[in-house]
C-alpha angles and dihedrals in degrees: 000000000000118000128209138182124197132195144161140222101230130077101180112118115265092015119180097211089055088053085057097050087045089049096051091046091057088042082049090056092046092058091045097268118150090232123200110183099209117197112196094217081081078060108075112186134158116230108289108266123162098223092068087072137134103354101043101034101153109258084222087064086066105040085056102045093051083053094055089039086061103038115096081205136026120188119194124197117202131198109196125235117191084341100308146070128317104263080232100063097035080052093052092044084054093065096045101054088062105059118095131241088051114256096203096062107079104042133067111226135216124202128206141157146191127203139165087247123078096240086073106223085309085151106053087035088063096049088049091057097054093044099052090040089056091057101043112281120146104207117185122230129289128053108237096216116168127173163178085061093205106101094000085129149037133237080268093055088247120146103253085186118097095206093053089049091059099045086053090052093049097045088051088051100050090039090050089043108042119066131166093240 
């Protein structure tokens, strides 16, 4: 069986971003995934600096690494912030990146995003592509872009949109379908 972790960049309390990581990870188990829903805030870890290497890497940089070593898929949901990523989740990526062996090199990775505007976090998205791509990450194909956030989702934090239903269908297929091998 197929595992999966999700996550979301955001934190804050009644994210939307961490409804949608929630969501796909439902969508994940219906379709016979082994889901874990991650929330950073279980990842303590201070601002990436260099110089805390190698005597004071975070514990917490570890704990999550050996998690994404051992996903099969890894969804990441993305608030945008000026028109990039969260500093949380390019923090966490930091540490990450650092950890050997590479973290990034087992799973594929799916990438979605909810904001109040009706481009749907299409910005950040893109800059997590890239940056995942650039460590290692294989993502498959298709941004999962949803806003505006204002009435994505219903009081049981399900999609009402048809297009974003779609795009979730499409992203669970190509995450339970595409492997590195």
């Amino acid at each position: 069986m197929k595992t999966a972790l999700t996550l979301s960049g955001s934190i804050r309390k009644g994210s939307e971003n961490s409804k949608l990581a929630l969501h796909l990870g439902r969508k994940l188990r219906e379709a016979g995934v082994s889901v874990t829903d991650l929330d950073l805030a279980d990842f303590d870890m201070p601002i990436f600096n260099e110089d805390l290497e190698p005597d004071n890497v975070p514990e917490a940089a570890g704990r999550l690494a050996e998690l994404w070593r051992q996903a099969d898929i890894i969804f990441i949901a993305t608030p945008e912030y000026n028109g990039g990523l969260p500093p949380l989740l390019v923090n966490t990526l930091a540490w990450l990146s650092r950890q050997k062996p590479s973290p990034f090199r087992h799973a594929v990775f799916g990438i979605g995003g909810v904001s109040s505007g009706k481009y749907g976090t299409i910005w950040a998205l893109s800059h997590l592509h890239d940056s995942l791509g650039k460590i290692g990450g294989l993502v498959v194909p298709g941004l999962l872009g949803i806003g505006p956030a204002e009435g994505a989702f219903d009081a049981n934090s399900e999609l009402l949109d048809k297009t974003a239903i779609r795009k979730v269908e499409t992203m669970v297929h190509d995450l339970t379908h595409i492997s590195r091998g």
